[in-house]
C-alpha positions as MATLAB code, in Angstrom:
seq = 'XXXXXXXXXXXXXXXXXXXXXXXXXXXXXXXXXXXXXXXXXXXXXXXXXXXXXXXXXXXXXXXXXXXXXXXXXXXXXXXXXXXXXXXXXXXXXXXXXXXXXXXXXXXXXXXXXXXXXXXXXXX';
ca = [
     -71.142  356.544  -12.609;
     -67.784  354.966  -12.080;
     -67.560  352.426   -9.362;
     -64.473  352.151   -7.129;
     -62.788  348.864   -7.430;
     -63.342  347.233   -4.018;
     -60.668  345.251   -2.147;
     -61.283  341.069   -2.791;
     -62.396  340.167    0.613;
     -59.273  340.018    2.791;
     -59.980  339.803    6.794;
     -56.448  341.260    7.881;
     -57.318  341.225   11.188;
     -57.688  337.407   10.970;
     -55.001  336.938    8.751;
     -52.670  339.468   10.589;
     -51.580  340.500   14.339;
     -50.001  343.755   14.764;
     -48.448  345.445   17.810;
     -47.307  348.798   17.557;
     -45.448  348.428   14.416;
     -44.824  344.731   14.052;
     -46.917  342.468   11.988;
     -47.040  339.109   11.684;
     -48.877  336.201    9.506;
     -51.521  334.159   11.637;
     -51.426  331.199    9.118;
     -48.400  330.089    6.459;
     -49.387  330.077    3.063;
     -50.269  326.763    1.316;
     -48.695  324.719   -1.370;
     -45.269  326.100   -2.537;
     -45.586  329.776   -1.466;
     -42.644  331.092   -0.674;
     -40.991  333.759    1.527;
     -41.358  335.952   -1.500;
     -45.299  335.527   -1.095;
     -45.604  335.913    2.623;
     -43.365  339.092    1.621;
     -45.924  340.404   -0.821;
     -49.123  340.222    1.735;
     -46.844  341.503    4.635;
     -46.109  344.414    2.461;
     -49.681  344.510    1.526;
     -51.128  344.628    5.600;
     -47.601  347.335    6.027;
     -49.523  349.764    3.856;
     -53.335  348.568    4.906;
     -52.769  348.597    8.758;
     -49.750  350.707    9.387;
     -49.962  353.357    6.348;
     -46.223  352.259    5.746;
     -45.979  351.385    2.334;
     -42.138  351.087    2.351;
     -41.012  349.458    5.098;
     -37.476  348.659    5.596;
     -35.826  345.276    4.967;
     -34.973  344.891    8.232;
     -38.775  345.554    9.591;
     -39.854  342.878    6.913;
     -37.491  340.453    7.862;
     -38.547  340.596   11.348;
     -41.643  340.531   10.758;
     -40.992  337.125    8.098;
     -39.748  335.469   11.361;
     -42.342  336.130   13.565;
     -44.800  335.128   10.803;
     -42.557  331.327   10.920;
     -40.097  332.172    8.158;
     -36.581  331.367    9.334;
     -35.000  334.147    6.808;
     -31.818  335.098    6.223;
     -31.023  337.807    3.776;
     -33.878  339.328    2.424;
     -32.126  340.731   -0.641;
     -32.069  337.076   -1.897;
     -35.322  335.970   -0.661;
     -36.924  339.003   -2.711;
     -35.341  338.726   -5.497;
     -37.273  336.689   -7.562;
     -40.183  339.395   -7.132;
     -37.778  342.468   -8.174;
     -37.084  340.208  -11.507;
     -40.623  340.112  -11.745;
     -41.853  343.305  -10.975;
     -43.910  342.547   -8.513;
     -41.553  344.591   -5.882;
     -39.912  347.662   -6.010;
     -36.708  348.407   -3.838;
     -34.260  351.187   -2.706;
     -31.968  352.017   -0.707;
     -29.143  349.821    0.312;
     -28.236  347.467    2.674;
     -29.750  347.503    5.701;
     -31.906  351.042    4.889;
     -33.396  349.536    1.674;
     -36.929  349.884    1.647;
     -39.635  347.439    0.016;
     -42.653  348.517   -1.965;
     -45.484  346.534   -4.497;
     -45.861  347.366   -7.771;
     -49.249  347.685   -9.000;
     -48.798  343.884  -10.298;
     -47.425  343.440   -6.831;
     -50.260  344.693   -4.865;
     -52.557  342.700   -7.262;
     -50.404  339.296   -6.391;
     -50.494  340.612   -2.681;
     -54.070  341.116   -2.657;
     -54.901  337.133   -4.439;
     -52.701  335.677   -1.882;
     -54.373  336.936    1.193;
     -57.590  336.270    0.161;
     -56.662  332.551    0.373;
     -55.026  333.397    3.255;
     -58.104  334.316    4.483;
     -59.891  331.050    3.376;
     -57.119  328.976    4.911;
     -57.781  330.928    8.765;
     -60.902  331.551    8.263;
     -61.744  327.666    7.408;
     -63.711  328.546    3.936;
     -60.689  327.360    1.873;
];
C-alpha cells in the first residue's frame, strides 16, 4: 500500500496569525533569508490556512509588512524565485497573482519547519 507523503512538521498556528484573510509571520527567518523566503512560507500558510493558493501581490505584500518586511515592489522582491522556479506568477500589475511551484512548495515547506524550531525554541 502506498503511503501519503506527510507534511514535515510545520506548527502554522505558531508560526502564523491570521485574521480573516490576513496572515502574518510570528518570527523572521534566520541567517540571510530573504523577503523571497518569508514570501515562499506566506504563500505556503495562503494555501494551508486560507485555501488561497494564488493570492494577489498586493495581499502578499501586506501581509510581508505585517510579518516585519518593509517591502516595496514585490515584482522585484520575487524575482529571484520566478528565475528559479520556485514561484509562478500572472497577471499584471497590481492583479498579478503568486503561486509555488512544486519545487516552491518543497522550499516553502523546509523553511517553515525551521520556522517552527526558531518559535517553537527546538531550533
Amino acid at each position: 500500500p502506498q503511503r501519503e507523503l506527510a507534511d514535515p512538521h510545520i506548527a502554522w498556528d505558531a508560526i502564523t496569525e491570521h485574521k480573516g484573510r490576513n496572515i502574518q509571520l510570528r518570527g523572521k527567518l534566520s541567517g540571510d533569508k530573504s523577503e523571497k523566503d518569508a514570501c515562499l512560507v506566506l504563500l505556503a500558510a495562503s494555501q494551508k490556512l486560507l485555501n488561497q493558493p494564488k493570492p494577489t501581490a498586493a495581499q502578499l505584500a501586506k501581509w510581508l509588512r505585517r510579518s516585519g518586511y518593509p517591502i516595496l515592489r514585490m515584482d522585484r522582491a520575487l524575482q529571484n524565485g520566478v528565475t528559479h522556479g520556485e514561484i509562478l506568477s500572472s497577471g499584471s500589475r497590481r492583479a498579478r497573482c503568486y503561486e509555488l511551484t512544486a519545487p516552491g512548495r518543497l522550499k516553502a515547506y523546509i523553511l517553515a519547519n525551521q520556522l517552527t524550531a526558531i518559535v517553537t525554541g527546538q531550533a
